[in-house]
C-alpha positions as YAML, in Angstrom:
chain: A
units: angstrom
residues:
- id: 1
  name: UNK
  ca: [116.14, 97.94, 57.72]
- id: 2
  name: UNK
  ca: [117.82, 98.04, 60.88]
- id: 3
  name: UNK
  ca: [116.06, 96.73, 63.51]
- id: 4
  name: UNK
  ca: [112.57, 95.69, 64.71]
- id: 5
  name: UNK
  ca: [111.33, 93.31, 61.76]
- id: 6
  name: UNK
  ca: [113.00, 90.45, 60.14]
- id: 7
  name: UNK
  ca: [116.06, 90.77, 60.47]
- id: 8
  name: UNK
  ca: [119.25, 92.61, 58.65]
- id: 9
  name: UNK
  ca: [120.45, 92.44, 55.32]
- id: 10
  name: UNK
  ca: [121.66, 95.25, 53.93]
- id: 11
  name: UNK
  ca: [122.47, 93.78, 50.33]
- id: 12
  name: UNK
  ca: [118.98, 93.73, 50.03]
- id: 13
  name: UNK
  ca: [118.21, 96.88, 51.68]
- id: 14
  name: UNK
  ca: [120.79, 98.73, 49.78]
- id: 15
  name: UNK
  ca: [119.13, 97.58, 46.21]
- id: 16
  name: UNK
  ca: [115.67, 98.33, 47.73]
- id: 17
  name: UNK
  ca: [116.97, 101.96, 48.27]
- id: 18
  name: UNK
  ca: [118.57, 102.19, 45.13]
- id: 19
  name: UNK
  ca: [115.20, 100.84, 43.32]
- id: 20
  name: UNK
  ca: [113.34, 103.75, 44.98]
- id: 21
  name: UNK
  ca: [115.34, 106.67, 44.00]
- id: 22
  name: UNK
  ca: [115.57, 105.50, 40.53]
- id: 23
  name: UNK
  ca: [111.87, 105.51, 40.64]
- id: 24
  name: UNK
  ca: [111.57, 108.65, 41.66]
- id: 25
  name: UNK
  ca: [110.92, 108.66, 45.68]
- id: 26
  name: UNK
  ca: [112.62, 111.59, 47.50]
- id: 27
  name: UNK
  ca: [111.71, 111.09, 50.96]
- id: 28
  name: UNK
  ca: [113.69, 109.08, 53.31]
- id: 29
  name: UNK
  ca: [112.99, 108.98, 57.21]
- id: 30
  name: UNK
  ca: [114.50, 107.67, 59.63]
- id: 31
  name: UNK
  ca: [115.21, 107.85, 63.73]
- id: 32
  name: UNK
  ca: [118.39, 108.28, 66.05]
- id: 33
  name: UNK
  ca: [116.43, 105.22, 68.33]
- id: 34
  name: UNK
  ca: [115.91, 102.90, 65.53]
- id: 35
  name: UNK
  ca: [119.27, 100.18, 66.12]
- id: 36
  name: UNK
  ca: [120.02, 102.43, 67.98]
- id: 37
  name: UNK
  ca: [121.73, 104.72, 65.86]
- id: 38
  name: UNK
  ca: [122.48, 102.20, 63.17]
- id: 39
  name: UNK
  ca: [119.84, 103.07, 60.56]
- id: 40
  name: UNK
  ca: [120.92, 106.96, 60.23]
- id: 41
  name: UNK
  ca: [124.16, 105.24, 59.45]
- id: 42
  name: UNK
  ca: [122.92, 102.76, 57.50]
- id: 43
  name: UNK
  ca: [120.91, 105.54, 55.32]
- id: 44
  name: UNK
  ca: [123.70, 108.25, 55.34]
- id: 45
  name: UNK
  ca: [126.43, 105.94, 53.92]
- id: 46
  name: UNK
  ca: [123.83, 105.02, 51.05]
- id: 47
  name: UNK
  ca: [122.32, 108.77, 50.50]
- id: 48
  name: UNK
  ca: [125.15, 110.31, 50.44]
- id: 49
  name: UNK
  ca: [125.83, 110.12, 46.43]
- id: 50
  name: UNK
  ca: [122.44, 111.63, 46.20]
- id: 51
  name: UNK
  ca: [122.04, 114.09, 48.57]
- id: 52
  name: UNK
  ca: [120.85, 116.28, 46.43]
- id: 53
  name: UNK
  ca: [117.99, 114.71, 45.09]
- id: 54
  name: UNK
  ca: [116.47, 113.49, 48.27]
- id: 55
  name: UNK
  ca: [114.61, 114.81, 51.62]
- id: 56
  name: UNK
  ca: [116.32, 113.41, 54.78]
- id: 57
  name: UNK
  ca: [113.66, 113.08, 57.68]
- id: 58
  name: UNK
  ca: [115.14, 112.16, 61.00]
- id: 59
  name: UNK
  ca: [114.00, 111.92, 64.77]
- id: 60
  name: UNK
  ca: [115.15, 112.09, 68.36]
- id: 61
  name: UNK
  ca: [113.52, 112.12, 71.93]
- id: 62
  name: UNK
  ca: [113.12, 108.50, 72.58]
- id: 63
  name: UNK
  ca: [116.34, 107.46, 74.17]
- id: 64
  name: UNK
  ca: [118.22, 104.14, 74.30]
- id: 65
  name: UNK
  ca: [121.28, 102.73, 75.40]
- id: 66
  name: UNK
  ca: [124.29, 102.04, 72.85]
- id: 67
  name: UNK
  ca: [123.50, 98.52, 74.01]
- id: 68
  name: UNK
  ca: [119.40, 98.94, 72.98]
- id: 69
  name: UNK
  ca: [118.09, 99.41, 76.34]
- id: 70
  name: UNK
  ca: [115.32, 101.85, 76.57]
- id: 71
  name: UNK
  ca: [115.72, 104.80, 78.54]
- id: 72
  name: UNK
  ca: [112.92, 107.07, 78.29]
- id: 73
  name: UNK
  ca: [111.96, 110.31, 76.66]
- id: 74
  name: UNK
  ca: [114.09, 113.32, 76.56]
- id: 75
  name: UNK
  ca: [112.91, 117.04, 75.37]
- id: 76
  name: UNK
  ca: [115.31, 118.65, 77.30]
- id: 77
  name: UNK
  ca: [117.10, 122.06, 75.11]
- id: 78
  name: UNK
  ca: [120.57, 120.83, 75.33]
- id: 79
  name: UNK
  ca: [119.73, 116.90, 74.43]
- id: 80
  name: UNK
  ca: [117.92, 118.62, 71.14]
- id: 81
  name: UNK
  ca: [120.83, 120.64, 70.45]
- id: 82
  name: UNK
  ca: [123.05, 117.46, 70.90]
- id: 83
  name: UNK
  ca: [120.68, 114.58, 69.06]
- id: 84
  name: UNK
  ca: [121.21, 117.25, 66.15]
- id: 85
  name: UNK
  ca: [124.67, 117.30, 66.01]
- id: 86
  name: UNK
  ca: [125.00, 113.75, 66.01]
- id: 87
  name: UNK
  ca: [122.51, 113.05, 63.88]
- id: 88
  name: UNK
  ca: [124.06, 114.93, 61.36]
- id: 89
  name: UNK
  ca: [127.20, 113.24, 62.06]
- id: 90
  name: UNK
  ca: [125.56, 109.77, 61.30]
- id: 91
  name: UNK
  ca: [123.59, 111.12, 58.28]
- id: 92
  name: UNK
  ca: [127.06, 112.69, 56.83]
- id: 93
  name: UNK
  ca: [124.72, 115.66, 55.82]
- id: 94
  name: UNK
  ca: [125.12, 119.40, 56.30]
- id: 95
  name: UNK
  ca: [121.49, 120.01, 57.06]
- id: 96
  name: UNK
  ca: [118.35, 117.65, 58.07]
- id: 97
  name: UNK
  ca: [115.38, 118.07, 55.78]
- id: 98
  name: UNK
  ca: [112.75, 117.61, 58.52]
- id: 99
  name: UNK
  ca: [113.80, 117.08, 61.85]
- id: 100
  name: UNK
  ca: [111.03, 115.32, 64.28]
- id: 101
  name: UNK
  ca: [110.20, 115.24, 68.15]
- id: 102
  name: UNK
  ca: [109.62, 111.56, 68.13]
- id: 103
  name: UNK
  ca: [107.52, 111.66, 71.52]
- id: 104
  name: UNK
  ca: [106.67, 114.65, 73.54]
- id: 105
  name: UNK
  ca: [108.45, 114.38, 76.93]
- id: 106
  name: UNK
  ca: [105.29, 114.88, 79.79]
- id: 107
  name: UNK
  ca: [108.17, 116.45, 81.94]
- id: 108
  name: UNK
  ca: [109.34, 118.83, 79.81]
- id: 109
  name: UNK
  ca: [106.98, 121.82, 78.36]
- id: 110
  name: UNK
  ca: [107.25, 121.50, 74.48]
- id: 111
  name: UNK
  ca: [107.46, 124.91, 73.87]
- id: 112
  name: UNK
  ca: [110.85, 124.48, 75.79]
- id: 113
  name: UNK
  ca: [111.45, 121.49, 73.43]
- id: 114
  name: UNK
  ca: [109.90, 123.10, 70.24]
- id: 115
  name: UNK
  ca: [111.95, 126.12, 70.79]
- id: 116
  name: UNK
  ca: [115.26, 124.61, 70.72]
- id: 117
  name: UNK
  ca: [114.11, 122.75, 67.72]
- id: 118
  name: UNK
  ca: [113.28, 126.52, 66.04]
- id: 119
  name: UNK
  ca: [117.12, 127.35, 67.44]
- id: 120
  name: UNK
  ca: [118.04, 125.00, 64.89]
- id: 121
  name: UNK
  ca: [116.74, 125.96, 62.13]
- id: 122
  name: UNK
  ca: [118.00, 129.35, 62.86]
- id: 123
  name: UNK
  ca: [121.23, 128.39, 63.15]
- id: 124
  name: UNK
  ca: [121.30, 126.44, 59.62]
- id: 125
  name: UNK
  ca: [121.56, 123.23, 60.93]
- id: 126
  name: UNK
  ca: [117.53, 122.12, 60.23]
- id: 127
  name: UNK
  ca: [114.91, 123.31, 57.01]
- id: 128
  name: UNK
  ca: [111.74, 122.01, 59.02]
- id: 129
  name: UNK
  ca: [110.26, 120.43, 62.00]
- id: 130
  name: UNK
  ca: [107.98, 118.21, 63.17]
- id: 131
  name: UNK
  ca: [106.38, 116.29, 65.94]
- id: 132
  name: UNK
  ca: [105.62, 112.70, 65.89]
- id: 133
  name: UNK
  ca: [102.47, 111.11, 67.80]
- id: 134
  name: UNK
  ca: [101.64, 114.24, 69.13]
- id: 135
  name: UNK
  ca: [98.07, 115.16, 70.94]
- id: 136
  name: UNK
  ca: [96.14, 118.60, 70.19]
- id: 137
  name: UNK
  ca: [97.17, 120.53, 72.98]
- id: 138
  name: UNK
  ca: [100.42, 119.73, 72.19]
- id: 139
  name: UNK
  ca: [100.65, 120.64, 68.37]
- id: 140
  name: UNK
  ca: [98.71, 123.98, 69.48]
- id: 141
  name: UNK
  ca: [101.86, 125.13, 72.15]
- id: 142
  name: UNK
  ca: [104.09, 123.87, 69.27]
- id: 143
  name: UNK
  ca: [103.32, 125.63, 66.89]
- id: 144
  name: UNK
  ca: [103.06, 128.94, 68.57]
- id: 145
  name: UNK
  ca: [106.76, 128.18, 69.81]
- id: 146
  name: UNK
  ca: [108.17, 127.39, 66.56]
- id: 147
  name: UNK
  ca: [106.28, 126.86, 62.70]
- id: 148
  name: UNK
  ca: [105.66, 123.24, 62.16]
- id: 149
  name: UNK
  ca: [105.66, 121.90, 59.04]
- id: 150
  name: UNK
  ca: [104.62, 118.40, 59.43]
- id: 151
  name: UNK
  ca: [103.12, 115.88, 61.97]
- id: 152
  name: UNK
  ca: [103.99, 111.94, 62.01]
- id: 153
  name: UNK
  ca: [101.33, 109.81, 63.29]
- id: 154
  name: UNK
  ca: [100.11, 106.31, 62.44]
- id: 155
  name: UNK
  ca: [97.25, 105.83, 59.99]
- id: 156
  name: UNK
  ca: [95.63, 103.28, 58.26]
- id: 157
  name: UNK
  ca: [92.19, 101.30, 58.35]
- id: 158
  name: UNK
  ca: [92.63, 99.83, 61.30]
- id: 159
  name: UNK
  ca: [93.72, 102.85, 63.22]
- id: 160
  name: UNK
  ca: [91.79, 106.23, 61.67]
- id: 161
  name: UNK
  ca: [91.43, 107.81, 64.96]
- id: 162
  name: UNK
  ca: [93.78, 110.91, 63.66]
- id: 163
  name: UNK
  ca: [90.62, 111.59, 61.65]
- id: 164
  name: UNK
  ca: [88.70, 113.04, 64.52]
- id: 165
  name: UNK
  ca: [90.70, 116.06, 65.72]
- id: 166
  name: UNK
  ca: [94.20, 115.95, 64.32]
- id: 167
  name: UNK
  ca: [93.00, 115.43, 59.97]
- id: 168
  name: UNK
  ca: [90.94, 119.14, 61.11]
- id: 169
  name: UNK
  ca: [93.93, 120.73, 63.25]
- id: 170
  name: UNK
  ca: [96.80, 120.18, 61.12]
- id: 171
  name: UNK
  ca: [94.28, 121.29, 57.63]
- id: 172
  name: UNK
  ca: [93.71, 124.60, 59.84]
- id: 173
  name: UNK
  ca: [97.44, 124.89, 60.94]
- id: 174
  name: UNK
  ca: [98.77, 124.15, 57.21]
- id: 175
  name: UNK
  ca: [101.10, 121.29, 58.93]
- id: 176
  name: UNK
  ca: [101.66, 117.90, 56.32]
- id: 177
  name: UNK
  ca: [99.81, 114.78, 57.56]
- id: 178
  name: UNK
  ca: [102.46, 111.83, 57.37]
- id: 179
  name: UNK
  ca: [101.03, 108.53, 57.69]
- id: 180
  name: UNK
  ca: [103.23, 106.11, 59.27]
- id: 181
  name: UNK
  ca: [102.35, 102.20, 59.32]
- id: 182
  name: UNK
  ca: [99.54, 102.80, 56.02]
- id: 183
  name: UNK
  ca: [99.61, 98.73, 56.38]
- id: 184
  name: UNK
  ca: [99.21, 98.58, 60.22]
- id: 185
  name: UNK
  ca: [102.45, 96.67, 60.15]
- id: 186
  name: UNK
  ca: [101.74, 94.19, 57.36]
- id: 187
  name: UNK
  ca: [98.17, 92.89, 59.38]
- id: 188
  name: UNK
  ca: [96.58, 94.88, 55.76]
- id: 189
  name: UNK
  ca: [98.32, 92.92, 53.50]
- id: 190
  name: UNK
  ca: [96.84, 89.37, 54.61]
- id: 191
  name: UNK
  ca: [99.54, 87.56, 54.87]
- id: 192
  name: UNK
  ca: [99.85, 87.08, 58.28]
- id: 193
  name: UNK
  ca: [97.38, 84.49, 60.05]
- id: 194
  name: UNK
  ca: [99.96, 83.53, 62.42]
- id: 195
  name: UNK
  ca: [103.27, 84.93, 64.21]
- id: 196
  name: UNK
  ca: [104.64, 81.40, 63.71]
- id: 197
  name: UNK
  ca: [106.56, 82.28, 60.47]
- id: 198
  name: UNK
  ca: [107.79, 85.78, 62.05]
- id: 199
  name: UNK
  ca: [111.39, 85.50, 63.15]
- id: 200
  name: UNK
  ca: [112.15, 85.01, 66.58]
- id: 201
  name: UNK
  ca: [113.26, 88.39, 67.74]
- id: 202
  name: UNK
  ca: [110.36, 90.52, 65.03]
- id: 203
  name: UNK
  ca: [108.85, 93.11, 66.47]
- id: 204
  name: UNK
  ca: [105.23, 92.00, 66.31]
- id: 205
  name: UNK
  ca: [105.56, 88.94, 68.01]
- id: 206
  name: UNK
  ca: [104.81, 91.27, 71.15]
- id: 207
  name: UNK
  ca: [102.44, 93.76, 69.22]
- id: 208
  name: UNK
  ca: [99.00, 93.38, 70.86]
- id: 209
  name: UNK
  ca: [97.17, 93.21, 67.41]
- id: 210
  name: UNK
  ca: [99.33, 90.81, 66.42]
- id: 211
  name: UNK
  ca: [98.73, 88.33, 69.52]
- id: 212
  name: UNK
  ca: [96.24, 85.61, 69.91]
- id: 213
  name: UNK
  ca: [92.71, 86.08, 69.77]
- id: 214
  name: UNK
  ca: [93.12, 89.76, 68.91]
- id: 215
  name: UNK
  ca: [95.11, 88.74, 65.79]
- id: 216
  name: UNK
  ca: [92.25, 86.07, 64.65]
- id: 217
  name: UNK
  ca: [89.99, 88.57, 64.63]
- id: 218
  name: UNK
  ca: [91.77, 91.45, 63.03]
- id: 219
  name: UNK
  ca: [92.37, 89.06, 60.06]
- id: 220
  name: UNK
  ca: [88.37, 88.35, 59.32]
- id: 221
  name: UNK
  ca: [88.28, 91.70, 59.01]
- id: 222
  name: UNK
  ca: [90.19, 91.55, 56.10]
- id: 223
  name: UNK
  ca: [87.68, 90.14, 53.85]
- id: 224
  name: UNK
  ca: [85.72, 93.16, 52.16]
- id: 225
  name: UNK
  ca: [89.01, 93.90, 51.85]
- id: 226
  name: UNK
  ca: [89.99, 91.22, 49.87]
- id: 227
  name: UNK
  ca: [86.92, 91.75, 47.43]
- id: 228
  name: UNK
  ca: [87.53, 94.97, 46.70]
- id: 229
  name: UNK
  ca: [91.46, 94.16, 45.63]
- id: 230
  name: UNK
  ca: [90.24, 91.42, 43.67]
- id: 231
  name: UNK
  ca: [88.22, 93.91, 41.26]
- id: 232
  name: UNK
  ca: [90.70, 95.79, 40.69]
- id: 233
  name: UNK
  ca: [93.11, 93.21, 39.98]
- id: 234
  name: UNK
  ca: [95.31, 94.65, 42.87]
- id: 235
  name: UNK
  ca: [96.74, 93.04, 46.00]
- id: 236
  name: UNK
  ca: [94.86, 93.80, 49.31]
- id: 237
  name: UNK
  ca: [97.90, 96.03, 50.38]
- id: 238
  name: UNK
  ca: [97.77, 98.06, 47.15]
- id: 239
  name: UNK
  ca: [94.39, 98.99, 48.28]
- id: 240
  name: UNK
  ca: [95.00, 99.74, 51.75]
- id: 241
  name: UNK
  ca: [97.74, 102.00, 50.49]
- id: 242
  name: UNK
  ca: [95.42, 103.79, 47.98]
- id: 243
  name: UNK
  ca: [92.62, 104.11, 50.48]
- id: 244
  name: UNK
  ca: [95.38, 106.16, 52.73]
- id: 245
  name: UNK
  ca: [96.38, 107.94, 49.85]
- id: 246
  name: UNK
  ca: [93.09, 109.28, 48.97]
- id: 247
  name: UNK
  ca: [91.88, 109.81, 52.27]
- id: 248
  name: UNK
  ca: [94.82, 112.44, 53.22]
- id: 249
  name: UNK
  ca: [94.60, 114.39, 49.77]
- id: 250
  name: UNK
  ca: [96.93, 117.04, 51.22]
- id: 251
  name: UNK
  ca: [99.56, 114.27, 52.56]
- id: 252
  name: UNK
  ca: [102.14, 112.06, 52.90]
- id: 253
  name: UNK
  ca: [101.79, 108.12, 52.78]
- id: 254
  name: UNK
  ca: [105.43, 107.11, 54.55]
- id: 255
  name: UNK
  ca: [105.83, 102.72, 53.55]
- id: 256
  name: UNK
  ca: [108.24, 100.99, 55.17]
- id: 257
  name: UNK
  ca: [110.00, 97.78, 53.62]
- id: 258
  name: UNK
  ca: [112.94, 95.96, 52.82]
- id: 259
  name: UNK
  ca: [112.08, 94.48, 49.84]
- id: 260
  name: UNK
  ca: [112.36, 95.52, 45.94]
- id: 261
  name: UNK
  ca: [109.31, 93.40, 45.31]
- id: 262
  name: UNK
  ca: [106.82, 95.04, 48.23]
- id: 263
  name: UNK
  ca: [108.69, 98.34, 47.06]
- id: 264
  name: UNK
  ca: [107.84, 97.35, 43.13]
- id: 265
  name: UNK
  ca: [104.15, 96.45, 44.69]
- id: 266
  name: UNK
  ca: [103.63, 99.62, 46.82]
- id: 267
  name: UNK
  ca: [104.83, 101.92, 44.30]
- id: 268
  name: UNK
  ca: [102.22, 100.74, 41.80]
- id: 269
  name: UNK
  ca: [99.59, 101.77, 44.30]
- id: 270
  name: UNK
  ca: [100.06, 105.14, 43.54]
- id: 271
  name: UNK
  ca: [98.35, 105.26, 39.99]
- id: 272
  name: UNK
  ca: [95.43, 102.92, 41.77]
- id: 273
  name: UNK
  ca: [92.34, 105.30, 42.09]
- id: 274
  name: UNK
  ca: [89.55, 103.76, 44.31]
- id: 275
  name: UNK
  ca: [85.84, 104.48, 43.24]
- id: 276
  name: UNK
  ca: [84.10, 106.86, 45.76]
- id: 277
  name: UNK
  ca: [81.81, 103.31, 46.02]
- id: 278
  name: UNK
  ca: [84.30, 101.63, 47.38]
- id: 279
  name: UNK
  ca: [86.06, 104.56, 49.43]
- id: 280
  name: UNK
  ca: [82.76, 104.53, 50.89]
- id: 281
  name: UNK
  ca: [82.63, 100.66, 51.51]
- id: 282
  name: UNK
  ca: [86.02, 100.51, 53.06]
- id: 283
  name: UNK
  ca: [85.32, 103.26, 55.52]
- id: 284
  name: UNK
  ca: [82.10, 101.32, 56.62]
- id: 285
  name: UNK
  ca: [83.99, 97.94, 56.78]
- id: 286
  name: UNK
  ca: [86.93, 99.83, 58.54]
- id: 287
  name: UNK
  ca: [85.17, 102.39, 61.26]
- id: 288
  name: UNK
  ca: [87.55, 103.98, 63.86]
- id: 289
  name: UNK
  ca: [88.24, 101.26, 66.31]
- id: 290
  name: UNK
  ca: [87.57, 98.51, 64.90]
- id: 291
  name: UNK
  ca: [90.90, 97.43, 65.19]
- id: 292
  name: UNK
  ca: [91.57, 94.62, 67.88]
- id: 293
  name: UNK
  ca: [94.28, 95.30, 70.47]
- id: 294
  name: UNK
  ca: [96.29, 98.66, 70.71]
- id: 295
  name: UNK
  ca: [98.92, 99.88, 68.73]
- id: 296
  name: UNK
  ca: [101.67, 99.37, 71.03]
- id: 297
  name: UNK
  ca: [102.30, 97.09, 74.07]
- id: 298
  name: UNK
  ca: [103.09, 100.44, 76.18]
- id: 299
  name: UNK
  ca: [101.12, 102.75, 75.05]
- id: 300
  name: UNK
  ca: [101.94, 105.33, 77.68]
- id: 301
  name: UNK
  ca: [104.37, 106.56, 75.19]
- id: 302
  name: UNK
  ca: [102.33, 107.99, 73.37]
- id: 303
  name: UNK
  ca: [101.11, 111.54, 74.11]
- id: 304
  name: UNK
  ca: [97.44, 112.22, 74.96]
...
């Protein structure tokens, strides 16, 4: 809503927040990096008249510039302590909900991190924490340094590699799966062929599955896709979102939009129960890495 896709317009995003609490969605997340800073704003100026009826998830440990230049990662104890303060300060809350490590830092140990993060909680000023795109090892040292209740990481057909080791750690370690990008950035919902109708400055246009030959061919994989939506009178996106939903029984499925109609059309998603047929079809359609072109241009980001 704030940066990254197409554009600003809070009128719209404002309504499309309204829309989901009067439905009855209670999670909100959000990151200190994402504007920078402007989105916590953004969200705390329109949560704020019901703070008590919603969880307020919020990150730190990527670092930019006021001006949006990207700085690095920081897991340093006293930048934790002071994300948290100012995020609080930009949320206009008391207390965050769920408060992530949005990348591990490789020069910091992240039981040095994770530990700061537990001072928190002690202290009153976090409920729960988390780690975001986090590797094994990682969530192991975590965990011993401080209880973690929940672990971010992107999910969806095209990229079910969390399946192999972190679906088993996290069931074994009782910490939430939260599935970020359930429609690998909109590529699920079919209705991008093309970054010619993206705007100029949207995200994707530099997104390696969105570029060139890989995007061609992560498109014709759509097709069973397709099929299966058009049984069940449901859009392909509807779909992807219930395949997610039932595939992480004991999770979270965290959409991102702007829009009261993709809100309207996700939402209904939730009462769409795939066959185990067509679970099975879609996993055979879908197999870990099938997905053209990675994630992220830099993947060096992410931990390993």
């Amino acid at each position: 809503m704030s940066e990254f896709y197409s554009g600003r317009d809070d009128a719209a995003s404002i309504a499309t927040i309204h829309t989901a609490i009067e439905s009855g969605i209670t999670m909100f997340d959000t990151a200190d990096m994402y504007g920078p800073y402007k989105n916590e704003e953004f969200l705390g100026q329109c949560l704020a008249p019901y703070r008590s009826q919603v969880t307020i998830a919020t990150k730190f440990g990527y670092v930019r510039a006021p001006d949006g230049s990207r700085l690095g990662l920081n897991g340093r104890p006293e930048y934790v302590r002071a994300s948290c303060d100012a995020s609080l300060r930009r949320l206009r809350i008391d207390i965050i909900d769920l408060y992530y490590l949005h990348r591990v830092d490789p020069d910091v140990p992240i039981d040095e991190t994770v530990g700061a993060m537990g001072e928190l909680v002690a202290s009153g000023k976090v409920r729960q924490l988390g780690l975001s795109e986090a590797a094994p090892h990682s969530i192991r040292r975590a965990h011993a340094a401080a209880p973690i209740a929940a672990l971010q990481t992107e999910y969806s057909l095209l990229s079910r590699e969390p399946e192999r080791e972190l679906f088993p750690l996290a069931r074994a370690l009782g910490i939430t799966f939260v599935a970020y990008a359930p429609l690998a950035r909109g590529l699920l919902t079919g209705r991008y062929s093309t970054t010619d109708t993206l705007p100029p400055d949207d995200y994707r246009r530099s997104t390696p599955r969105f570029q060139g030959e890989n995007l061609r061919r992560n498109v014709t994989l759509l097709e069973g896709l397709q099929h299966i939506a058009a049984r069940y009178d449901a859009t392909p996106a509807q779909v992807a979102l219930a395949w997610v939903r039932q595939s992480i029984a004991n999770g979270v499925t965290l959409i991102g939009t702007t829009r009261r109609e993709h809100l309207i059309e996700n939402i209904a998603a939730a009462s769409l129960v795939l066959s185990d047929g067509d679970m099975a079809a879609l996993d055979a359609a879908f197999p870990i890495g099938v997905a053209h072109g990675e994630r992220y241009p830099d993947m060096s980001r992410v931990d390993r």
